[in-house]
C-alpha positions, -999 to +999 in steps of 0.1 A: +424-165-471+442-140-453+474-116-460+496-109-433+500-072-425+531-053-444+561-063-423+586-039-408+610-021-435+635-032-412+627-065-428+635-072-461+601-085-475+618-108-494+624-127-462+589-123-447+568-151-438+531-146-459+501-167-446+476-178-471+446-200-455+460-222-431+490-227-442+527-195-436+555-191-458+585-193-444+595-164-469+580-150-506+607-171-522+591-201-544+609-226-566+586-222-603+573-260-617+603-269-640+601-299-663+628-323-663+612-349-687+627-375-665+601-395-651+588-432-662+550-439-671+545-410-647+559-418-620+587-398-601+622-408-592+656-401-578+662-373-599+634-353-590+642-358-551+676-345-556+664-319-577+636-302-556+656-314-522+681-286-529+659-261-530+644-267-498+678-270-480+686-238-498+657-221-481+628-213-506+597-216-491+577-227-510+586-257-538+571-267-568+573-302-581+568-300-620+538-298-644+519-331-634+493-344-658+456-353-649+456-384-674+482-405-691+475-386-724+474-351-710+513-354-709+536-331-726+561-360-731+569-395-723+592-383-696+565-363-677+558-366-641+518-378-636+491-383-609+464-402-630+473-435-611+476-442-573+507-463-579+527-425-590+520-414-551+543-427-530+578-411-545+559-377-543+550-381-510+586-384-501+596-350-517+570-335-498+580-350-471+615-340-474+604-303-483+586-301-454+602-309-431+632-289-443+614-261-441+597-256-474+558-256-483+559-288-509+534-276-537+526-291-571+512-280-604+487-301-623+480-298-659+472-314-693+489-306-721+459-309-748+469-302-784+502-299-772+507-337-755+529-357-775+558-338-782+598-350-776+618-339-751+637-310-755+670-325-762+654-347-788+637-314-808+609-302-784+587-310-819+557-331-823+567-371-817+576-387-851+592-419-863+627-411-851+609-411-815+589-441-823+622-462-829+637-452-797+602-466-780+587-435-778+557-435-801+531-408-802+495-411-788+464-388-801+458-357-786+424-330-781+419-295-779+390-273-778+386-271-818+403-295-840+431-264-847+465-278-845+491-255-824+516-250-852+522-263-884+531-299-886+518-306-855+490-329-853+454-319-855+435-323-823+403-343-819+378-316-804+362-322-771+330-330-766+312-330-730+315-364-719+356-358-726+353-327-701+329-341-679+361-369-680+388-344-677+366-326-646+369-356-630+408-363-637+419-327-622+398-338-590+411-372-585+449-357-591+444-332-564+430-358-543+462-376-548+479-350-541+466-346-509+476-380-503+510-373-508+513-344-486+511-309-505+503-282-488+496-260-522+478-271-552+481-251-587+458-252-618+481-250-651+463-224-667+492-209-692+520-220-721+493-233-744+481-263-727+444-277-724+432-246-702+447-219-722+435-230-753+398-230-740+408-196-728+423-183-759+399-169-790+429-179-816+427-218-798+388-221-793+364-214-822+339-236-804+304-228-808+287-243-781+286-229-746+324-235-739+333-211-770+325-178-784+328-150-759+352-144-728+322-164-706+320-193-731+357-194-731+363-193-695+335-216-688+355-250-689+386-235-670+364-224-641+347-256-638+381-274-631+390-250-607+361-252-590+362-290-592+398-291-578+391-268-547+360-287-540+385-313-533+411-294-515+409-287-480+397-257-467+425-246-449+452-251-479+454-230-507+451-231-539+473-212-569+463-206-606+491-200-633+479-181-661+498-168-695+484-133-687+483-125-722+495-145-758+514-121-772+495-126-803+472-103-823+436-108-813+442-135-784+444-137-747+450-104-732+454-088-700+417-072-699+408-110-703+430-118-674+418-093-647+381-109-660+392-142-653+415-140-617+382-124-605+360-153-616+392-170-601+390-153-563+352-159-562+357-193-564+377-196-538+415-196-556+438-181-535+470-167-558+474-161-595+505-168-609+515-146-641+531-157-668+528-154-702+525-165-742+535-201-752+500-204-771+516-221-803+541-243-803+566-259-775+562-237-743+599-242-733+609-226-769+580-195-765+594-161-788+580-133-765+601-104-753+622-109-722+638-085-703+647-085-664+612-091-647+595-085-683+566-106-662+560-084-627+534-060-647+512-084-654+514-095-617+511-059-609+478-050-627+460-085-618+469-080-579+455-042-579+429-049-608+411-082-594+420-079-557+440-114-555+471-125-541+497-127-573+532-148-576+555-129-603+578-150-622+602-143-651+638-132-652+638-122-618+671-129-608+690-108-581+676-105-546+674-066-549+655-074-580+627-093-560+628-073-529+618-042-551+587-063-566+577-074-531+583-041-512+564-022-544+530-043-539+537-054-571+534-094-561+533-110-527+555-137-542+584-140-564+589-172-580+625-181-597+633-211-617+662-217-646+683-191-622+674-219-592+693-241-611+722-218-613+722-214-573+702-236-555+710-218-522+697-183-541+674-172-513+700-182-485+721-158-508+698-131-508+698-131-473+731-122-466+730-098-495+702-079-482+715-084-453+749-082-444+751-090-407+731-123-414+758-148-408+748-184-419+721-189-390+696-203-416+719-222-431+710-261-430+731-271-397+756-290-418+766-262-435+760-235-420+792-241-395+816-251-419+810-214-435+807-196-402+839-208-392+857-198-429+838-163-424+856-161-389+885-173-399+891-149-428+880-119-402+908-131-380+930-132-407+921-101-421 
């Protein structure tokens, strides 16, 4: 791994390229995993293209396609984008292959929901599959955890684990990044956060096992650590690798951000190449979580695990005006900034935050069929001014 040196303060960092391994960033902008709940027995489809496509073309440089599951019932929903089967490869190698060669480092996030599989989508309740889900075909499926502790109440009870399950699930992460590196990523990240399988072996209020993947902070960590290191096994050496974590629950007595500095460092010396810190979503839906928010209510956590551990960190969370990131970046408080739910309110937000942080910028970076179209209204207007 390697961390290019500060760039000029002429620069906006914001617009700095960052190499990590192999592989440079055309800038510290990248598009968070957002789940659309649109996909079909796993497999992607138009939607996805057209919604990661825009973010390349509006210049992000690095894109995330959405939480991908490991194994058919490691899915949040129905509707949730997979890579347990060679047959869901091909549509995502061509959104990477789009990304890429618009410019943008094509990355993707696998996971497995655990306790929490088997829910609806959020327009249907974000609850726990019942029988009005069942009549519209979308019946639910059991689901494991570390301990048989269900994540809220009414939500099923999960069957707990036992070590040919993990020695399974090992062996899941490292065939999804495998085909994953079929379909042409350039970053792989481990879904360590929001409650699913990995947190809740992390978390003391999710894992009251008392075998060797329980009990302490080691115990805890033990099964997490294993994946990752299965999963960068598998990676090449020259692309990096990325680990979300929910740097702490927001609960009393869980997950907290001692526990996370403890963990990125087990992280780093095994080879992981970012952290990515967000937080909570322990109990249950992630996409409803009740933590406090507040404009970049996330970057501290970045902040501490980056000086703390001595790893690379991506901030994320209500970060939405350019100044806003340049100010994280320029600080050392995170060497990227990731946006998501305001990407969807301006796809062209980093192509934005160009011109805002720089004025003079013109639409040079622009996709080509754009970019003159608006060069000629900016001249236009001058002339008419």
């Amino acid at each position: 791994m390697s961390r290019e040196a500060c760039p000029s303060p002429a620069r906006p960092v914001l617009l700095a390229p960052l190499s990590l391994r192999g592989l440079t960033l055309r800038n510290r902008l990248a598009i968070s995993p957002m789940c659309q709940y649109m996909a079909r027995d796993g497999v992607a489809n138009d939607w996805h293209f057209a919604h990661l496509a825009k973010f390349a073309l509006g210049g992000a440089g690095t894109v995330f396609v959405e939480a991908t599951a490991v194994a058919e019932e490691g899915r949040i929903t129905h509707g949730d984008v997979g890579l347990w089967d060679s047959s869901q490869v091909a549509p995502l190698r061509r959104i990477a292959a789009f990304l890429r060669a618009h410019g943008a480092a094509p990355a993707i996030q696998l996971g497995h929901a655990g306790r929490k599989a088997g829910t609806q989508r959020p327009w249907h309740g974000n609850g726990p599959l019942g029988d009005l889900d069942r009549a519209r075909g979308e019946a639910p499926w059991p689901v494991v955890g570390p301990s048989p502790l269900a994540a809220a109440a009414g939500w099923p009870v999960p069957r707990a684990l036992d070590r040919d399950d993990m020695a399974r699930l090992r062996e899941a992460w490292r065939s999804a990044a495998l085909r994953a590196l079929d379909a042409g990523f350039d970053v792989v990240e481990l879904h360590c956060a929001h409650g699913y399988l990995l947190h809740q072996f992390l978390s003391p209020l999710s894992n009251r096992r008392g075998d060797a993947y329980g009990g302490d902070l080691a115990g805890r960590m033990r099964f997490p650590l294993e994946v990752a290191q299965a999963v960068r096994d598998a990676w090449p050496a020259e692309r990096p690798m990325f680990v979300r974590i929910s740097a702490r629950d927001w609960e009393e007595d869980g997950w907290s951000l001692d526990d996370s500095v403890v963990f990125a460092r087990a992280l780093a010396a095994r080879g992981i190449d970012l952290v990515d810190c967000s937080a909570g979503g322990l109990g249950g839906s992630a996409t409803a979580a009740r933590v406090p928010r507040w404009p970049g209510f996330q970057v501290p956590f970045a902040a501490r695990v980056r000086r703390d551990a001595g790893i690379p960190t991506m901030a994320v969370g209500l970060i939405t005006e350019p100044r806003q990131a340049e100010a994280v970046l320029a600080e050392g408080q995170a060497d990227l900034v990731a946006i998501g739910r305001e990407a969807m309110v301006d796809p062209n937000w980093l192509l934005r935050a160009e011109r805002d942080l720089d004025p003079e910028a013109g639409f040079a970076a622009w996709p080509q069929p754009y970019g003159w179209w608006l060069d000629r209204r900016e001249r236009l207007r001058r002339e008419g001014a």
